[in-house]
BAFI-3210 file (N, C-alpha, C; in Angstrom, 3 decimals, decimal comma, padded with zeros to 6 digits):
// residues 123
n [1|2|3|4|5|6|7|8|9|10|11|12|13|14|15|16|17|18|19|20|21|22|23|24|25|26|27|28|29|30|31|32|33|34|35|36|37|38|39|40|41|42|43|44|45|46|47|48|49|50|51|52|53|54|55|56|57|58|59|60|61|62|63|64|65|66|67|68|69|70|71|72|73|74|75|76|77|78|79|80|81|82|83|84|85|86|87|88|89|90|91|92|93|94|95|96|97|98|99|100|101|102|103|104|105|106|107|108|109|110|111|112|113|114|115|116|117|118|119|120|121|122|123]
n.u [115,409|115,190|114,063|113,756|113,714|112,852|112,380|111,091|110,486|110,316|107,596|105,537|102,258|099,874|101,599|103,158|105,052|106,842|106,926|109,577|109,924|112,006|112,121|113,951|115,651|114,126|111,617|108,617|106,812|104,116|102,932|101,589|102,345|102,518|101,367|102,079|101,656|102,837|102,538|103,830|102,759|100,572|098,569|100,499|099,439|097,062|097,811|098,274|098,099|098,820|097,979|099,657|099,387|098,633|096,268|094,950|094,218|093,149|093,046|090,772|091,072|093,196|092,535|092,482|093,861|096,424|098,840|099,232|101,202|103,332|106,549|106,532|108,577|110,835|110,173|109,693|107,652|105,348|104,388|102,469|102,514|099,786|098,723|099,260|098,509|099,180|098,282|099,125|101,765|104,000|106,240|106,534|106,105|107,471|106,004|105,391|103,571|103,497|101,582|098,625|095,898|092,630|092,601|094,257|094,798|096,264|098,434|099,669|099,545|101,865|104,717|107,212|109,340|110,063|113,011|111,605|109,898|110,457|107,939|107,428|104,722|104,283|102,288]
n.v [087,717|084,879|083,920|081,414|080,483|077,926|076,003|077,017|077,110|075,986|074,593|072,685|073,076|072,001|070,513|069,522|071,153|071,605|074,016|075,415|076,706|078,002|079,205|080,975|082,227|083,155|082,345|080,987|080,231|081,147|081,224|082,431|081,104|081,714|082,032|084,163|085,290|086,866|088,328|089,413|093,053|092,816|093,084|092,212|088,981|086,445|083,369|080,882|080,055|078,595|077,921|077,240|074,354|072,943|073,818|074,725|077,398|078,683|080,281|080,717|080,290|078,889|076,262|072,573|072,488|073,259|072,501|073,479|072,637|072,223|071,471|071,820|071,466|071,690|074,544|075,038|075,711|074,247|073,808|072,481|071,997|071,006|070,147|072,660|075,672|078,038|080,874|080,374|081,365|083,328|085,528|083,212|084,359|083,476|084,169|084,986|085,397|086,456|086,086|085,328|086,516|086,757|088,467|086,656|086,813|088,939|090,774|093,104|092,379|090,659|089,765|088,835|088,446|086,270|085,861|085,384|083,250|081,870|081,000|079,523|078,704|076,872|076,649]
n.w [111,881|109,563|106,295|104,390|100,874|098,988|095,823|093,313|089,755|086,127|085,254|082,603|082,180|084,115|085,655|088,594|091,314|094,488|097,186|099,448|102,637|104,930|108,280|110,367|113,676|115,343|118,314|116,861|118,139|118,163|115,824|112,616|109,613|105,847|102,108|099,614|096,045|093,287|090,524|086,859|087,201|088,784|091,520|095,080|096,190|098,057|098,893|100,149|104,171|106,870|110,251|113,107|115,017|112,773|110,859|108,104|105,349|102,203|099,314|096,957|094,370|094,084|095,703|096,754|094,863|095,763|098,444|101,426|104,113|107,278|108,978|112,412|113,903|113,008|111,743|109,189|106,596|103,476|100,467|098,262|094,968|092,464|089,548|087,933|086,401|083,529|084,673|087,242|087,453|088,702|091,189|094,048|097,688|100,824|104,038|107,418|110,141|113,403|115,819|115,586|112,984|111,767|109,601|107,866|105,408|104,336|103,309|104,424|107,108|107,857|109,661|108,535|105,419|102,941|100,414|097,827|095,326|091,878|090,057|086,823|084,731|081,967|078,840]
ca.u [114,607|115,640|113,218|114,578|112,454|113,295|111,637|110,174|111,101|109,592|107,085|104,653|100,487|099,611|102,521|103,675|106,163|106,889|107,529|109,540|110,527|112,971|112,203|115,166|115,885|113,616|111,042|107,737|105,650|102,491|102,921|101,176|103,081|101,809|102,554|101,806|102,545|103,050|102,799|104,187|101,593|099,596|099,075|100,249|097,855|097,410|097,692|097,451|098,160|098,942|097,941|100,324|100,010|098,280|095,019|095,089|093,589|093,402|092,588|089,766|091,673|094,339|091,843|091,778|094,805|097,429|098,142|100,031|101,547|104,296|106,984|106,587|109,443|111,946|110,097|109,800|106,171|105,666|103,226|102,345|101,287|099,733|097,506|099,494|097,797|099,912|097,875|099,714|103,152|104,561|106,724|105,980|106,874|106,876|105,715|104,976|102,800|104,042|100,474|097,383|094,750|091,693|092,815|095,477|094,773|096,418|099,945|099,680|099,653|102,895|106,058|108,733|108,640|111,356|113,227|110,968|110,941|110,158|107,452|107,292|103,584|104,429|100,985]
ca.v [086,616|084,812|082,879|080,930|079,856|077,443|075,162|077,081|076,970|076,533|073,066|072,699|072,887|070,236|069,170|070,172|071,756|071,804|075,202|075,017|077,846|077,278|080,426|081,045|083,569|083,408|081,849|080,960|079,363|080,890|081,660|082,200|081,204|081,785|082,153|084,806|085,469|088,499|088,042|090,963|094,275|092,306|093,118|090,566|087,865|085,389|082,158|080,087|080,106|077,861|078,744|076,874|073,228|072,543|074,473|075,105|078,571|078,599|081,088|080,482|079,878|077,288|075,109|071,715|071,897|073,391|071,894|074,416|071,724|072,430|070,667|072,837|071,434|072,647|076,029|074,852|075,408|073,715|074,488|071,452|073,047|070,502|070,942|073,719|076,512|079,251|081,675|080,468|082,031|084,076|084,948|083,142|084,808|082,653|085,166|084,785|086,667|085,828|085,918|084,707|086,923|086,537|088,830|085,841|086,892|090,583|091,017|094,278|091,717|089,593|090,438|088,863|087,768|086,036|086,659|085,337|082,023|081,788|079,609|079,430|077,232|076,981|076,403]
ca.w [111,350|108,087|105,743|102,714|099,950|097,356|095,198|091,910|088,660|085,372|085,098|082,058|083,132|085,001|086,424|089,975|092,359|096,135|097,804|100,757|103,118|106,652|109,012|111,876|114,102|116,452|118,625|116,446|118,707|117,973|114,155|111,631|108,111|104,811|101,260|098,695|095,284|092,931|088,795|086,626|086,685|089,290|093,204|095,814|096,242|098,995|098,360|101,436|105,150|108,124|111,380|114,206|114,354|111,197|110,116|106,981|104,750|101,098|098,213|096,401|092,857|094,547|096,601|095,713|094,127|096,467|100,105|102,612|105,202|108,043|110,289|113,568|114,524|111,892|111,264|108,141|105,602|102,293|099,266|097,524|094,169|091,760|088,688|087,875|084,981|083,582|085,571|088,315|086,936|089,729|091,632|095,343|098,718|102,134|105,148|108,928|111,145|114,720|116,195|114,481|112,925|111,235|108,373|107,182|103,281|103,775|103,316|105,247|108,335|108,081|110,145|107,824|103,907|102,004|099,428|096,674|094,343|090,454|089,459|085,646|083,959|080,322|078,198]
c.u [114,952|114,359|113,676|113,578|113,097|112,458|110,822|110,908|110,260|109,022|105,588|103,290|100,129|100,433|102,641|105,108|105,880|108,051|107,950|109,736|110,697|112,409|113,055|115,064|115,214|112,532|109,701|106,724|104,083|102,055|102,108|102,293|102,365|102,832|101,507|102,375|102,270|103,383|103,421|102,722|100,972|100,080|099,535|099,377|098,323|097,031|097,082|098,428|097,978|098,909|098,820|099,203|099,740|096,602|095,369|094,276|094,010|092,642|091,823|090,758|092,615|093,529|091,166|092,837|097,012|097,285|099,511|100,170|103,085|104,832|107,607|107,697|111,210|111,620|109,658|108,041|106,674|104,558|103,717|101,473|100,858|098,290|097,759|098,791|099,125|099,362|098,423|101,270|103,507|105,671|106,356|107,259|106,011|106,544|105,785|104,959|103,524|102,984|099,021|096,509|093,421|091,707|094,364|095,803|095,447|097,556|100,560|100,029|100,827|103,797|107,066|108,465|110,211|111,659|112,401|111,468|110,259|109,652|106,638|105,952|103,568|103,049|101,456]
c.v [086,420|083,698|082,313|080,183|079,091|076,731|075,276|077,042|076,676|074,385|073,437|072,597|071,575|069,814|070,128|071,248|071,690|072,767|074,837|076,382|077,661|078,556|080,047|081,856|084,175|082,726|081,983|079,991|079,913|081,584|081,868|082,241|080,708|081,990|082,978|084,789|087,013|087,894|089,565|091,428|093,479|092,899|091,595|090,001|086,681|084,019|081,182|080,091|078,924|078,114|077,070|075,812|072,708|073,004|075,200|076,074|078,614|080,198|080,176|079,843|078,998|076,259|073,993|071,322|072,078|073,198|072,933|072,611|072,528|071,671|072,118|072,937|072,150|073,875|076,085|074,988|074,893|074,107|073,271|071,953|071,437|070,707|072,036|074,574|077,887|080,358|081,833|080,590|083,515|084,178|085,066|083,759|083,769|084,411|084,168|085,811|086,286|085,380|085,494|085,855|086,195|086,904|088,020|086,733|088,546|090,735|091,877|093,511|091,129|090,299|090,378|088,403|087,360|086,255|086,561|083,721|081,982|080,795|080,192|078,447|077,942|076,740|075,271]
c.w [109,879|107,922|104,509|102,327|098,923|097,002|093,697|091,094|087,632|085,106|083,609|082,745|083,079|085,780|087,640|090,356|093,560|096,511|099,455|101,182|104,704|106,581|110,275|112,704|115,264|117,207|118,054|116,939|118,392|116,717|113,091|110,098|106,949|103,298|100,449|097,369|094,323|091,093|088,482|086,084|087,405|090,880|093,616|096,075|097,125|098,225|099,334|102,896|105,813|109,550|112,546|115,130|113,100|110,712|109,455|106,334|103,492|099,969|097,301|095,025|093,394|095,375|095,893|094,811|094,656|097,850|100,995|103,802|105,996|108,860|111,194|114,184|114,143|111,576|110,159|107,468|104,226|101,817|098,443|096,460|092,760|090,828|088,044|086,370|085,233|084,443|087,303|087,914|088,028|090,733|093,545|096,482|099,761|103,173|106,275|110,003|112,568|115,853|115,227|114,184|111,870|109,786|107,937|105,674|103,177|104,009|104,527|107,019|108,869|108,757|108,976|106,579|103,945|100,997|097,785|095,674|093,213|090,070|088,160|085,544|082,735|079,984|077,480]
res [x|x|x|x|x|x|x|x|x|x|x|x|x|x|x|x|x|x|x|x|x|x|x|x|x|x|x|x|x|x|x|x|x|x|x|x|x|x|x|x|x|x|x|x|x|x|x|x|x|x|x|x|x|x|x|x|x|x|x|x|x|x|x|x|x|x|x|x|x|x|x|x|x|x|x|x|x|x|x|x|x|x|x|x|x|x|x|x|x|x|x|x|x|x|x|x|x|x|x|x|x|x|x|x|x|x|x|x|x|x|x|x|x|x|x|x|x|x|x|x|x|x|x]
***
């Protein structure tokens, strides 16, 4: 199973980005895909989740301002981050569980992560 992430990079506060991340490799019909991220000296932290066709799960500090969306058909999730605050300076990982649980928000759960993407919010 491969997951590729691109899309971060460094945007002043306020302004946006869109996280994408393809997953391959294998049959994800009943998926859960999510996205975490990881600052320096911080644990991982969930961000938000998609449960398989489109119900959406958010973290309290991104709701409202980030939209998790997916095409089921490509494999593909996105992270529509707008509003951005330096506090959201990290760097994001895509995941995917392969079955659904209830505990979305716990890393400890996911099968596969990717390799990681760099989102810079200047002040």
């Amino acid at each position: 199973v491969q997951l590729q992430a691109s899309g971060g990079g460094l945007v002043q506060a306020g302004g946006s980005l869109r996280l994408s991340c393809a997953a391959s490799g294998r049959d994800f019909s009943g998926y859960v895909m999510g996205w975490f991220r990881q600052a320096p000296g911080k644990e991982c932290e969930f961000v938000a989740a998609i449960r398989k066709p489109s119900r959406a799960y958010y973290a309290d500090s991104v709701k409202g301002r980030f939209t998790i969306s997916a095409d089921n058909a490509k494999n593909t999730v996105f992270l529509q981050m707008n509003s951005l605050k330096p506090e959201d300076t990290a760097v994001y990982y895509c995941t995917v569980r392969l079955i659904w649980t209830v505990q979305y928000y716990n890393p400890a759960n996911y099968d596969y992560w990717g390799q990681g993407t760099l989102v810079t919010v200047s002040s």
